[in-house]
N, C-alpha and C positions, 0 to 999 in steps of 0.2 A: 547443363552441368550445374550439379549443386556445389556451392562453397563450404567446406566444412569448417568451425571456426570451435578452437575452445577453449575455457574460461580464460585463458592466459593473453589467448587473442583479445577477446569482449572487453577485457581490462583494459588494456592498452587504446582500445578505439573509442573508447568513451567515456566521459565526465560527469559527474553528477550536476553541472551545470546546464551539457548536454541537454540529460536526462531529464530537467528540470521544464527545460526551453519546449522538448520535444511532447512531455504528456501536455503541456498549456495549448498546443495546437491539435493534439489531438481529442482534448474535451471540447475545446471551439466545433471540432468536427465532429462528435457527439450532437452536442446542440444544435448543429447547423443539417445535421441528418447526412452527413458525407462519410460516418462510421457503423458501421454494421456488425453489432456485437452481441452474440447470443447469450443468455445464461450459461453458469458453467456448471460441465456435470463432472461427477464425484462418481467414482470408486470405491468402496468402503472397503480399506483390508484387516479390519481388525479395529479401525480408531474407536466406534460404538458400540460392534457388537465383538463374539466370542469367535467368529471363524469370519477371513484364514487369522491367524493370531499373531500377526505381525505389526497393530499398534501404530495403524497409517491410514490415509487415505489421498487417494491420486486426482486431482483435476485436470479436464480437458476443457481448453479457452480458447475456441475460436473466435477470428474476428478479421473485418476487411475495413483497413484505413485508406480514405480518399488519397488523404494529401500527399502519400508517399506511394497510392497505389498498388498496395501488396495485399495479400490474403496471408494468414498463416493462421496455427494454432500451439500453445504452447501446451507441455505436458508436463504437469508438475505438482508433487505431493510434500505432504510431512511427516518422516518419521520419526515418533515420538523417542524409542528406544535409540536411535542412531547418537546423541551427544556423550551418553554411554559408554559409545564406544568408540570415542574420539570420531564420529559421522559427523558430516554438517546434516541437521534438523529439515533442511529444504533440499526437495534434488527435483529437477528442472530440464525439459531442454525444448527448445523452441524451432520448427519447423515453417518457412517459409516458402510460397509458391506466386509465382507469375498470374496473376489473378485471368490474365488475356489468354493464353494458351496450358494450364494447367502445369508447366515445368515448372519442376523445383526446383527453388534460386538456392538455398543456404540451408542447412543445418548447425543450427548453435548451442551452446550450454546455456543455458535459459536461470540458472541461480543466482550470478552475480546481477543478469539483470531484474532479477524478480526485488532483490536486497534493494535494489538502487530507484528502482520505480515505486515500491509500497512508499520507500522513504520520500520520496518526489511529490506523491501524492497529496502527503499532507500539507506538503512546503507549498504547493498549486491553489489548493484548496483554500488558504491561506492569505494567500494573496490575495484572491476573491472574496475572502470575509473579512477581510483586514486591509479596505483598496488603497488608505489615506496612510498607514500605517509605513513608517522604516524599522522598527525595533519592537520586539514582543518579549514576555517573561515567559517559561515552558514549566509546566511538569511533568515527568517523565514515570510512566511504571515500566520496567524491562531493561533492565542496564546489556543487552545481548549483542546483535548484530543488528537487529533490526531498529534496537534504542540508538545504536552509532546511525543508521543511516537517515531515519526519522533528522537526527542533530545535524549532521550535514548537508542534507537537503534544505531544512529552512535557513539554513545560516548562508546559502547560496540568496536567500530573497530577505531576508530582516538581520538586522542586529539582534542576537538573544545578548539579553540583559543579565538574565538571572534564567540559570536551569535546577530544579528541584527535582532529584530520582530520588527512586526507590526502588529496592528488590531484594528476593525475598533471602537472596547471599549478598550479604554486605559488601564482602571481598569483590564480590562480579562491579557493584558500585561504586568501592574506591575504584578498582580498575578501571572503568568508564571514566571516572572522574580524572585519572591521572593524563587518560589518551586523549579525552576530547577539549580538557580546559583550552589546552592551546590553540585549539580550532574555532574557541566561541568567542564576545567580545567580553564576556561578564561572568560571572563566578557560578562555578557550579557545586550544589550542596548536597551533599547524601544524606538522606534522611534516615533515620532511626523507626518512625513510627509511618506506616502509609499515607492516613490522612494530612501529613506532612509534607508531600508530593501532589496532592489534589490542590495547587496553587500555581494561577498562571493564567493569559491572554489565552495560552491554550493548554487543555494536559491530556496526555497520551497515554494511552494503556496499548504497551505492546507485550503481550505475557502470554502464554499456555491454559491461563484461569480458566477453571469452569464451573467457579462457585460463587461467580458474582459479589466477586470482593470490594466493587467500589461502591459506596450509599451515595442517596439521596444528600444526605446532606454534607457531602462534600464535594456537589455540583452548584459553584454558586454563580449567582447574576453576574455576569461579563466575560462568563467562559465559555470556550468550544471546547467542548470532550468528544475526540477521538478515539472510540473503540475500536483497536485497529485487530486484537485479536481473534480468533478463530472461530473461538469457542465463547464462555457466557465468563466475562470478564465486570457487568455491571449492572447492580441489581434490576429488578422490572421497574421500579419508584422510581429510581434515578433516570432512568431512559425516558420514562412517561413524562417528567418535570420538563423536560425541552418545551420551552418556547417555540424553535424551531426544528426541520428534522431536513436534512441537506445530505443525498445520498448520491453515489457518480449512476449504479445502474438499479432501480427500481425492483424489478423482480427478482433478479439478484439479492439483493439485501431485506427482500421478504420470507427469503427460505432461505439464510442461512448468515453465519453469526449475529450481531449483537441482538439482529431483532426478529431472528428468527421465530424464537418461543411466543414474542409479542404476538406475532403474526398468524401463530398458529392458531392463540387462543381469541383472535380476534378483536382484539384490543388495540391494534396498530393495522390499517389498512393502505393503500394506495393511494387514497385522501390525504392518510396523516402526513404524508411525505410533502414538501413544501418545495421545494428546487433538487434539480440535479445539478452536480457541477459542472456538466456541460448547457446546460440554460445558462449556468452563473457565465461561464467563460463566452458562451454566443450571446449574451448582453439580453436574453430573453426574459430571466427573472432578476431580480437584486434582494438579495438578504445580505446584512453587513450585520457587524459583532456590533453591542452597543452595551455600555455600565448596569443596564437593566432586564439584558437578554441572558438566557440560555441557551445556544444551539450544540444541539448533538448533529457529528457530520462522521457519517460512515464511507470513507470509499473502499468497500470492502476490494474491489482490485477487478478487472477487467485483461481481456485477452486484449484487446486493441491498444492498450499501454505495451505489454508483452512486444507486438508487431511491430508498434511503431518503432520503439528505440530496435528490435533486432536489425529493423529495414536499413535503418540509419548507420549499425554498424556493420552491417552486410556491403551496402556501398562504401565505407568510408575502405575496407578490405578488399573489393572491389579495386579500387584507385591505387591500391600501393600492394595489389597483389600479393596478398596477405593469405598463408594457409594454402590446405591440398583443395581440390574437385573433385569431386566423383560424378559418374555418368549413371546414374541410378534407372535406366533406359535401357542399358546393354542387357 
């Protein structure tokens, strides 16, 4: 019998603290090889080319986590025209199976945890490049959904001192500003002008770009720049300037966003990648942020984050008998 669970359930059974606890052991199990997680494939309905014309595209993310011993795969795209028209931009849902006998455990809405893991990611990641570290300054490009969960995520593992956004509707950034001050410990400023926002222990681009709006030089020494977006969010100069290049799945992140182009034209190989974040968390490699560094760190996103937290709130539904069943067998 499968658990059908949605959004309203997923809410309720889990925390971005949760969330937080759950990808750090699931990168340990990246690293430690007890995660099995394929590249993800794409659907293209329109996001590149002319047909079908609907201005999306779908990924399929499968993956099998050790520690909680599940299989699943999430299915989940973004449509670009859906904000429009009052749609949420991401739609999601995550399918889980009995890795031992093939039955399907749960069917979930996969959106709210997609929002709460990208943002977790970076708060992970973080932690690993920042190990001595209690409090960081942020920049932020994208005041959306994803800029809230980015902010909540790391404010679960650091003190933010100082958060600097930017976007490209001011209104969306006082908005931001008004919801999230009381969640951080330090003041948050809305900028005027973007490279205004390129300041911080770490700055984030979470946006729709595909015009490579952040330079070179405003990636300076002592920063991690997170290009968390889709599409080409920051120039080819500014990417090449890394110091370091700190990515969670390798081939993943050679064919698609930030360093996709890099990669095409050769200029960014397999070599150039320096740590995964599951080396970093399996103790296998060590790169840490220093006054003199640059690291660009992509976790462009993985199925096996998707599993693990659905696992985790599939049992927690489980225990307190949460939601219908279906016998998807009869």
């Amino acid at each position: 019998m499968a658990r059908l669970l949605c959004r309203s359930d997923v809410e309720s059974l889990i925390s971005m603290r949760d969330v937080v606890e759950i990808l750090d052991k699931t990168y340990r199990g990246m690293g430690e090889g007890t995660v099995i997680n394929p590249a993800k494939g794409t659907l293209d309905l329109g996001e590149s080319g002319p047909f079908p014309p609907y201005h999306a595209d779908i990924n399929s993310m499968p993956a099998y986590v050790g520690w909680v011993d599940t299989a699943g795969i999430k299915w989940a795209g973004g449509w670009m025209d859906n904000p429009a028209q009052g749609l949420p931009y991401v739609s999601a849902i995550i399918v889980l199976v009995n890795p031992r006998n093939g039955i399907f455990t749960g069917v979930l809405d996969g959106t709210h945890i997609t929002n709460m893991r990208t943002g977790a990611q970076t708060a992970v990641a973080l932690k690993y490049l920042y190990p001595e570290r209690k409090s960081v300054t942020l920049g932020l490009f994208g005041a959306g959904v994803q800029g809230r969960t980015q902010t909540e995520a790391i404010a679960e593992v650091f003190s933010i001192d100082e958060l600097r956004v930017y976007d490209l509707h001011p209104e969306a950034a006082e908005r931001f500003r008004r919801e999230m001050e009381p969640k951080i410990t330090g003041k948050i400023t809305v900028c005027a002008r973007p490279e205004e926002a390129a300041v911080g222990d770490a700055v984030i681009t979470v946006t729709h770009a595909k015009d490579g709006f952040f330079r070179k030089e405003w990636f300076a020494p002592g920063t991690v720049l997170f290009p968390m977006g889709s599409y080409k969010e920051c120039r080819d100069e500014a990417l090449l300037s890394a110091d370091f290049i700190v990515v969670d799945h390798i081939a993943q992140c050679l064919h698609r966003g930030a360093l996709k182009e890099l990669a095409e034209a050769g200029k960014i190989t397999e070599d150039s990648i320096d740590a995964t974040l599951g080396e970093l968390a399996a103790g296998t490699k060590k790169i840490t942020a220093s006054p003199d560094s640059r690291i660009l760190c992509i976790p462009i996103g993985t199925g096996a984050m998707d599993v693990a937290v659905a696992s985790v709130v599939l049992h927690r539904a489980e225990e307190r008998n949460i939601d219908q069943c279906f016998d998807f067998a009869l």
